[in-house]
C-alpha positions as CSV (number, residue, x, y, z in Angstrom):
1,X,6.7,0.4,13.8
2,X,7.6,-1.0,10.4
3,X,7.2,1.2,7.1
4,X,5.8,-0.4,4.6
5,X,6.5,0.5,1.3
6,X,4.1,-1.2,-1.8
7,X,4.8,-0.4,-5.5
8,X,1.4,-0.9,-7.5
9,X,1.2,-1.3,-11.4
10,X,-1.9,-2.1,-12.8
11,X,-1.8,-2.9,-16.7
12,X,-4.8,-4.5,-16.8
13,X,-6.7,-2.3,-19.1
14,X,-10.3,-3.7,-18.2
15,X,-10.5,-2.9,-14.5
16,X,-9.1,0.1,-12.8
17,X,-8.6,-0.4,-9.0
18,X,-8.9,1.7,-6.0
19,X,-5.4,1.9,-5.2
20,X,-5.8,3.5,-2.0
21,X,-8.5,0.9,-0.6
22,X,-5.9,-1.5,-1.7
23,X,-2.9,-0.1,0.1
24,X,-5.1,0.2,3.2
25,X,-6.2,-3.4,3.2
26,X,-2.1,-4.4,2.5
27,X,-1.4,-3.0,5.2
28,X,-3.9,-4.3,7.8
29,X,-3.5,-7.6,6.6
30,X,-0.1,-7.2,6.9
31,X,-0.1,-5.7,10.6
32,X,-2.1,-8.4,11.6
33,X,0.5,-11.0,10.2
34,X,3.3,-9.3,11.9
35,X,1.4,-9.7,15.3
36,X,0.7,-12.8,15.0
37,X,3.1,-14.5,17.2
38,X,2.8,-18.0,15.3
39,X,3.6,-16.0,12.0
40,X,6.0,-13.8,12.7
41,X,8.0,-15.9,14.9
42,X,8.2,-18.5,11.7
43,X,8.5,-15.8,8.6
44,X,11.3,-14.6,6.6
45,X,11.9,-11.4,8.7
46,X,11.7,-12.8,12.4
47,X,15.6,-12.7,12.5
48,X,16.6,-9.1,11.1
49,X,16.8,-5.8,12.0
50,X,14.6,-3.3,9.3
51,X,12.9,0.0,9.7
52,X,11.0,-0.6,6.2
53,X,9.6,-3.5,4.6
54,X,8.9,-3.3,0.6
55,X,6.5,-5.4,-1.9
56,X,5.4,-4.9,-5.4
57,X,2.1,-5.5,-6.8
58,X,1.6,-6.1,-10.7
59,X,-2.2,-6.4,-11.6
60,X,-2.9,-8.1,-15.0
61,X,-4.6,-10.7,-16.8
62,X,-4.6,-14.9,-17.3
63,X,-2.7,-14.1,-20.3
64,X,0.3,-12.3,-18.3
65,X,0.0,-14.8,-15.7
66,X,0.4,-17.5,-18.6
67,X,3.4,-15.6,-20.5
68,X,5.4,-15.4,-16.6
69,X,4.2,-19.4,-15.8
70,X,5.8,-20.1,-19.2
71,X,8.7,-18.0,-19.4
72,X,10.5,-17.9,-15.3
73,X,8.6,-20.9,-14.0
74,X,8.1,-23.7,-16.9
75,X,4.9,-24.2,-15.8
76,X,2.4,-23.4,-18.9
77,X,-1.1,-22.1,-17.7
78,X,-2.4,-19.3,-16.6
79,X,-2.1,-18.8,-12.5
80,X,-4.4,-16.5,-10.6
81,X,-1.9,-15.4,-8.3
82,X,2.3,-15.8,-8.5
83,X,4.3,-14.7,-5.9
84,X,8.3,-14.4,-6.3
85,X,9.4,-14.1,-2.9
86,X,12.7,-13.0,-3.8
87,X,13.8,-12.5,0.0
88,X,12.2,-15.4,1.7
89,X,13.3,-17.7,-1.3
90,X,17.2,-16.5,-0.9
91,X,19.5,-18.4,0.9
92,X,20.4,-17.0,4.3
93,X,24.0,-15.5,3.2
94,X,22.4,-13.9,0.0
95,X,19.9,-11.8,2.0
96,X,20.5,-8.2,3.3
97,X,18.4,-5.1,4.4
98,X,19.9,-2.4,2.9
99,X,19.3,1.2,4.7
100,X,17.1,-0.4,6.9
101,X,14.9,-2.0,4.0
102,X,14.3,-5.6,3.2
103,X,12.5,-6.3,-0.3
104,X,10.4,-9.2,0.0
105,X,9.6,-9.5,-3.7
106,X,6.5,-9.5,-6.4
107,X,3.0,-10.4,-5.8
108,X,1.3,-10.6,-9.6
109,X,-2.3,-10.7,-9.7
110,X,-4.5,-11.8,-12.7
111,X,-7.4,-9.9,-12.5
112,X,-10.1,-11.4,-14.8
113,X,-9.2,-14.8,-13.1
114,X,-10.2,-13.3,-9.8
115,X,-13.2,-11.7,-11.2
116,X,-14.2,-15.2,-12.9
117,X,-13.3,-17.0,-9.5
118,X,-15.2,-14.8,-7.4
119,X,-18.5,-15.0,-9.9
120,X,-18.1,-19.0,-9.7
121,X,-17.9,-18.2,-5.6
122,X,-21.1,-16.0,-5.6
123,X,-19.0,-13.2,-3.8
124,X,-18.2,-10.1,-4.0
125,X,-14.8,-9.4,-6.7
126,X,-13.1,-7.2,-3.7
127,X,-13.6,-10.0,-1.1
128,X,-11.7,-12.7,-3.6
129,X,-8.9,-9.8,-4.3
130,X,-8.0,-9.6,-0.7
131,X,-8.4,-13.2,-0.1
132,X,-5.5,-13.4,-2.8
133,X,-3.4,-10.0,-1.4
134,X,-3.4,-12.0,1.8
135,X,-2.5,-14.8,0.3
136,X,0.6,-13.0,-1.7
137,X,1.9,-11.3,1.2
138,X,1.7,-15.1,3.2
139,X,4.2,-16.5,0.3
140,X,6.1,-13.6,0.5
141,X,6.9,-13.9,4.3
142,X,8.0,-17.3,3.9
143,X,5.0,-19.8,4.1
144,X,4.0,-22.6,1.3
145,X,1.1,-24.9,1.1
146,X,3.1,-27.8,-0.7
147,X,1.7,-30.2,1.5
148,X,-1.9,-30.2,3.7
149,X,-0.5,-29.4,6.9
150,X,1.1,-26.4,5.4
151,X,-2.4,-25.6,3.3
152,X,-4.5,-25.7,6.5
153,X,-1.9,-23.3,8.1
154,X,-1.9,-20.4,5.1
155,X,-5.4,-20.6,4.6
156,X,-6.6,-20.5,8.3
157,X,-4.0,-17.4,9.0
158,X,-5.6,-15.7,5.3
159,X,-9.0,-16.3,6.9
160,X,-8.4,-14.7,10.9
161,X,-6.5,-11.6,9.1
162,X,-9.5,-11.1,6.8
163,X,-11.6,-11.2,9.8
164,X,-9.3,-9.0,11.2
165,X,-10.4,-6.4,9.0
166,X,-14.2,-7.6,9.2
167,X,-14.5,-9.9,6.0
168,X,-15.7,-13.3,6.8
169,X,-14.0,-15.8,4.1
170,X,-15.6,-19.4,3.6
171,X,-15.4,-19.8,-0.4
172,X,-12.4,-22.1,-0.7
């Protein structure tokens, strides 16, 4: 069984968050990925040995989003979600589990752009946030949606591991 081990910072000063619910939730979603044969077989991981697999959350705001869009990716707008899948986008002789561990890299959350998204959804603010958790932890295994084919598949597997955990998810 792997270990996972998720870092959570939160400096977005208008919402505190249930750290605990959101661990929980991480870590089903991420289970279900990891026994999901069409997943795992095709993620960053499938081919290594590792006892302990580690993430980092940063929860913030548009403006964050904006400032790290602008500043590491030349793109200038805010983002609801940015992943930097620092493992999965190494190349193959640049990656290395160390003790056991492999670090998969940053999920960064904008908070008040999942609040405003979930409002224009009519659902609830939780349900959005793990849509976009299980959407992090997808880039961070590997997986990209630059073209439809590759869309369909992401957003499919988001939906049957928030089912998984008893959230039905039809707001896209």
């Amino acid at each position: 069984m792997t270990t996972l081990n998720i870092d959570i910072e939160n400096i977005y000063s208008n919402q505190t968050l249930d750290e605990t619910e959101i661990l929980k939730t991480t870590e089903k979603i991420f289970h279900y990925y990891m026994t999901c044969p069409e997943i795992y077989e095709n993620c960053c991981l499938s081919q290594y040995e590792y006892k302990t697999v580690s993430f980092d959350f940063l929860f913030c705001d548009g403006e964050k989003t904006h400032e790290i869009n602008r500043d590491y990716r030349d793109k200038d707008y805010p983002a609801d979600i940015i992943t930097f899948a620092v493992f999965a986008d190494s190349q193959d002789a640049e990656r290395f589990v160390l003790d056991g561990e492999i670090y998969l890299g940053e999920i960064i959350i904008a908070l008040d752009k999942i609040a405003q998204q979930a409002q224009e959804k009519n659902i609830d603010r939780e349900i959005e946030l793990k849509f976009f958790i299980s959407h992090g932890i997808m880039h961070l295994l590997g997986f990209d949606h630059q073209t439809e084919e590759e869309f369909d598949f992401v957003i499919n597997h988001q939906k049957s591991a928030l089912e998984s955990i008893g959230i039905k998810y039809d707001k896209i």
